[in-house]
N, C-alpha and C positions, 0 to 999 in steps of 0.2 A: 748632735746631729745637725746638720747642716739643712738649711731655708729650701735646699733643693728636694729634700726628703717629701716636700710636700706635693712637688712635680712628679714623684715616684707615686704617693700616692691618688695622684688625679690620672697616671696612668693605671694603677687600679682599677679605680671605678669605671675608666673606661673599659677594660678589660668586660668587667664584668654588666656594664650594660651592651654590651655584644650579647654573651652570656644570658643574661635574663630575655631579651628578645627571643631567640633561639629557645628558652629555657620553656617559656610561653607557648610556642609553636609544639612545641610535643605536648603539652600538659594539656594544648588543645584537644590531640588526638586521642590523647587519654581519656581526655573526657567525654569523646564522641563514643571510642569503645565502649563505657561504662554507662552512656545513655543520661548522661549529664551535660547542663551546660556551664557554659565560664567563658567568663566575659574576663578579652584581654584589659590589660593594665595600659591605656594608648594613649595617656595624658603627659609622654613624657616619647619623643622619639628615640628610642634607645640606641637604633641606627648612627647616629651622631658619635656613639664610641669613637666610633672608625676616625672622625673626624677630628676627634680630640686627638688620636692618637698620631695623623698625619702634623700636623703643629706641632705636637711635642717633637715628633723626626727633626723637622725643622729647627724647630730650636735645640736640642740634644747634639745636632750634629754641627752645629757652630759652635754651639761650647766646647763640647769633647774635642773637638779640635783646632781648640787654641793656639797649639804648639808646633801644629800642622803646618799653616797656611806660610808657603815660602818654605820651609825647610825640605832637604833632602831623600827624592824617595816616598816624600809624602802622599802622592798617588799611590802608589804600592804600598803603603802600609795601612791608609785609611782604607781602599778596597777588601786587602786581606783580613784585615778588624772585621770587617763586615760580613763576608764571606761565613768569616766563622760566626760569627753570631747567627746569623739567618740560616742558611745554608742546611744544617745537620740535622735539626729537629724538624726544617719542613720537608724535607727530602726524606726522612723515617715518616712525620704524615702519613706525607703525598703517596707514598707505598704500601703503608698498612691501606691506606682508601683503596690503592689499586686493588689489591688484594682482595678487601669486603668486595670490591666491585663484581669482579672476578667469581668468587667462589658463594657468594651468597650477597648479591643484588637485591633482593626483595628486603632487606633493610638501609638501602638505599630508600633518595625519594625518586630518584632518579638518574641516568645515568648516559653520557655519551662519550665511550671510548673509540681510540682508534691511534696507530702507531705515531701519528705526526703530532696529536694533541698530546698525547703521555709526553713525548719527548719537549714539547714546547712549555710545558706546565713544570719537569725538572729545570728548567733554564731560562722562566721567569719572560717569558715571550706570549706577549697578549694574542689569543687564538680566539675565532667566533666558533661559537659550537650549531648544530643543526640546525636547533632552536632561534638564533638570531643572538642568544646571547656570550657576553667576550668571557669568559671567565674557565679558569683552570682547571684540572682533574679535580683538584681538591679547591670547591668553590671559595672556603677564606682566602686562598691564594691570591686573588687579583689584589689584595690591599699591597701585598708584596710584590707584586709585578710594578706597581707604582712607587713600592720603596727602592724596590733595585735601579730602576729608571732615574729615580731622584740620585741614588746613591753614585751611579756614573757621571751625571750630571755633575753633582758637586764635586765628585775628586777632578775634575778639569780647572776647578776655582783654585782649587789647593797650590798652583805655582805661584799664585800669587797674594800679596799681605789682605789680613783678613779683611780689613775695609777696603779697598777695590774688588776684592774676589765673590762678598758675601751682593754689593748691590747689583754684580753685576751679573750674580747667577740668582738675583730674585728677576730684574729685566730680563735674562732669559724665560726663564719659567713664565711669566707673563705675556710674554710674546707669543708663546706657545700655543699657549690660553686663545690668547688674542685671534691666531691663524686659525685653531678649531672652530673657536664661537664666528668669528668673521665671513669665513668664507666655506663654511660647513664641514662635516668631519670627514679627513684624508681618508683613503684606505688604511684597513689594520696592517700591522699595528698602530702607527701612526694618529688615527682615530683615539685611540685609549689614549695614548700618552700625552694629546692635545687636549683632552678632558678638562673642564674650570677648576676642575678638582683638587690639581696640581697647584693652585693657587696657596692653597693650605699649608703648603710645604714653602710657600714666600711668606706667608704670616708668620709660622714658627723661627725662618730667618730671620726676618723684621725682627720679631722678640728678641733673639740671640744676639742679633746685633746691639742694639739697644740696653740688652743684658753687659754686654761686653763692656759700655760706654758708660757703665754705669749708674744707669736710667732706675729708682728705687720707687717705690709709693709704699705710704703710709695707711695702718689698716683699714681705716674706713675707706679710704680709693680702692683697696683690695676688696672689702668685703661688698661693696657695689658692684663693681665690675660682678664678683662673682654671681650676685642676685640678679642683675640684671641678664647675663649669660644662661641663667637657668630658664628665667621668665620669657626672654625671648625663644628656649628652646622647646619650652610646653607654647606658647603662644604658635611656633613652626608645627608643631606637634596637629594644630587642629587645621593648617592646611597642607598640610602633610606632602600632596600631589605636587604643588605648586612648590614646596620647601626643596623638593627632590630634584625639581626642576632649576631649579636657582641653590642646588647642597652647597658652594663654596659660598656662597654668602648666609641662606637660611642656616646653617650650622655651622659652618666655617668660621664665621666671625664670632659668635658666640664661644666655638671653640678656644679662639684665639683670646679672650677677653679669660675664660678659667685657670689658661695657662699663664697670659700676663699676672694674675692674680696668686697665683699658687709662687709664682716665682720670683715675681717684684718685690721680695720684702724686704726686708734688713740687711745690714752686712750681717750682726751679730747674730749665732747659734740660736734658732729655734729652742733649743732644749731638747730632751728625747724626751718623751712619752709612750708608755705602753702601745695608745691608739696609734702614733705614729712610725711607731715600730713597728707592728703587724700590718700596717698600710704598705708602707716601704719591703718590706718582704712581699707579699703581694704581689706590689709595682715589679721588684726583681723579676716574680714569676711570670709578669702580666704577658709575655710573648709565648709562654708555654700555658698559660690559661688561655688565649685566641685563638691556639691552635687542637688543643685537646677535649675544649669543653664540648664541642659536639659528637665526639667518640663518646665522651661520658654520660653526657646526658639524653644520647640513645640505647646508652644499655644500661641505663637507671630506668628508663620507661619500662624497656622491656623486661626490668628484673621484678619492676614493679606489680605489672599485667600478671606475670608468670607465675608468683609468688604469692597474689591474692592479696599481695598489701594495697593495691592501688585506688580497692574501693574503701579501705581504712582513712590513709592519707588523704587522699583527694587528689584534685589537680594542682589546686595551690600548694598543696603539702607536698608534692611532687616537685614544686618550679625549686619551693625550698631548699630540696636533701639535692636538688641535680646542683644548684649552686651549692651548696656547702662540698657535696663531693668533688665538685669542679673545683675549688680552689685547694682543695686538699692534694687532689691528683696531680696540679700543677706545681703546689709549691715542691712535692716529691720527683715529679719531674725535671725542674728548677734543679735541684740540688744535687739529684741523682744520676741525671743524664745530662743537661743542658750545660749546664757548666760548667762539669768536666770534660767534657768533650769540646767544647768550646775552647776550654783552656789550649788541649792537646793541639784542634787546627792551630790554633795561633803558635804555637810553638813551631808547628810544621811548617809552619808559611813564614817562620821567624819574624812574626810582629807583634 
C-alpha cells in the first residue's frame, strides 16, 4: 500500500469530523427532548474537516494529474473526470433534499426554496438565500460550489507543463484572494469565489508541487508537523470567532501541515495494515460519507425518539450509533452507487 494510503486516510477523518459536528448538533436536540443536558465536545473545531479536505483537492489534483499538464484534450478529460465524480451522488442529494423539502419540511431545520435557487444549487452557482446567507438547496453544497470553481480554474493550467501551470494558478487564486480581502467583497457570485478561503486550494498545490519535486521528510519532521497541526487547531478551537474570521490561516495552515505530514514520507511502501486498510476504504467513501451523513443522522434521531431507545442510549450514545451508521451507509453507498455510476459517466464522456 502505498504512503499515499495515509492522505486517504486523513481524508477520513476529515470526513468524519464534519460528521461528528453535525452528529453533536442532533444529540443536542435529543437531549433537550428528553429533558437532559450535554455539553458539546468544543475542544477541537471539527469545522476544519472542510478545510483539510479543500488541501487535499489541492494537492490530489496536481498529482492525479501528472500526465495531464501539456497533453491533448487535457481540459476535456480532466473536467469530464470530475464531472463524474462529483456530479451524480450530489445531484441524487440535492433531490432527495428537495424532495423532504417539499413533502415534509418539518424535518428540516429550515428551508428557502424558489425556482432560480434549485436550479443555481444543481449547477454549482453561489446564490444568497433571504437570510443573507450564500449557500445551496442542499447546505453541504457550498464546499462544492468552491470545488467546481477551483476545478475550472485548474483545467485552464492544464495547456501548459506542470511547473509553469501549477505557480501560476496558485498566483491566480491569490490574487483573487487578494481583490476580495482588499477592496471588499464583489457582488455574488463573485463575493464566494474571492473568499481567503480559496487560499487552501494554493496550499494543497504548494504540497503537490513540492510532492512532484520530490520534497520527502523524515518521521519525526512528520510526526511534529502533525502535533503541532492538531495543537494549533484546539488552540483555534478556544477563539473560535476570531479563527473563522481569519479560516484560511486559523485552520488552513494547520490543515496544510496534516496533509504535508501524511504525505511527505518515504518513497518505499508503507506496508498495508488492517488500520490502514479500513482508513483508506473510508477515505474511498469520505465524499459519500459528507454528503449522506446528515440524511443519516436525522433519521437515527428520529428512530431513536420513536422507538424509546433514546432515553437508553443517551445523547452520547446516540453521536456514536449516528457515526457508526454513517460510515457504514457510506461505504455501501461507496460501492453500490457511487462508483459504478461513476464509472458509467466516464465511460459516457469517454475519459
Amino acid at each position: 500500500m502505498s504512503k499515499l494510503v495515509l492522505v486517504q486516510v486523513l481524508r477520513a477523518l476529515a470526513a468524519l469530523s464534519v460528521a461528528m459536528l453535525h452528529a453533536q448538533h442532533d444529540a443536542e436536540t435529543l437531549a433537550e427532548r428528553l429533558g437532559r443536558g450535554f455539553s458539546r465536545l468544543d475542544a477541537f473545531p471539527w469545522e476544519a474537516g472542510v478545510d483539510v479536505f479543500f488541501v487535499i483537492s489541492g494537492f490530489i489534483m496536481v498529482h492525479a494529474s501528472r500526465r495531464l499538464f501539456g497533453a491533448p484534450q487535457a481540459r476535456r478529460v480532466f473536467l469530464g473526470r470530475r464531472i463524474a465524480r462529483i456530479v451524480p451522488i450530489y445531484w441524487t442529494v440535492t433531490t432527495i433534499y428537495l424532495v423532504v423539502a417539499l413533502a415534509a419540511p418539518a424535518l428540516l431545520n429550515s428551508e428557502f426554496l424558489g425556482v432560480g435557487r434549485v436550479l443555481a444549487s444543481y449547477f454549482f452557482i453561489p446564490v444568497t438565500r433571504p437570510d443573507g446567507l450564500v449557500q445551496p438547496l442542499y447546505g453541504l453544497g457550498w464546499t462544492l460550489n468552491y470545488e467546481m470553481f477551483f476545478y475550472v480554474l485548474f483545467s485552464l493550467g492544464l495547456a501548459w507543463p506542470r511547473r509553469q501551470a501549477v505557480p501560476a494558478l496558485m498566483l491566480a487564486l491569490a490574487a483573487l484572494a487578494a481583490v476580495g480581502r482588499l477592496f471588499g467583497p464583489p457582488p455574488q457570485p463573485f463575493g464566494f469565489w474571492t473568499d481567503p478561503i480559496i487560499l487552501e486550494f494554493v496550499y494543497g498545490m504548494g504540497l503537490g508541487l513540492l510532492y512532484a519535486e520530490g520534497v520527502r521528510l523524515g518521521p519525526l519532521a512528520r510526526a511534529c508537523l502533525a502535533a503541532g497541526a492538531v495543537a494549533a487547531l484546539m488552540l483555534a478551537a478556544t477563539r473560535f470567532d476570531a479563527a473563522i474570521a481569519y479560516r484560511a490561516l486559523a485552520f488552513g495552515i494547520p490543515a496544510a501541515m496534516l496533509v504535508a505530514a501524511m504525505a511527505f514520507g518515504p518513497e518505499r511502501d508503507t506496508g498495508a495494515s488492517h488500520l490502514a486498510a479500513i482508513g483508506a476504504a473510508v477515505g474511498d467513501a469520505s465524499y459519500a460519507l459528507y454528503l449522506i451523513h446528515p440524511f443519516v443522522i436525522r433519521a437515527g434521531r428520529e428512530l431513536l425518539w420513536w422507538s424509546g431507545l433514546a432515553g437508553i442510549v443517551g445523547p452520547w450514545g446516540s453521536v456514536a450509533l449516528s457515526l457508526a451508521a454513517s460510515l457504514a451507509a457510506s461505504v455501501a453507498v461507496y460501492r453500490f452507487f457511487e462508483r459504478p455510476i461513476t464509472a458509467a459517466v466516464r465511460r459516457r464522456l469517454a475519459v
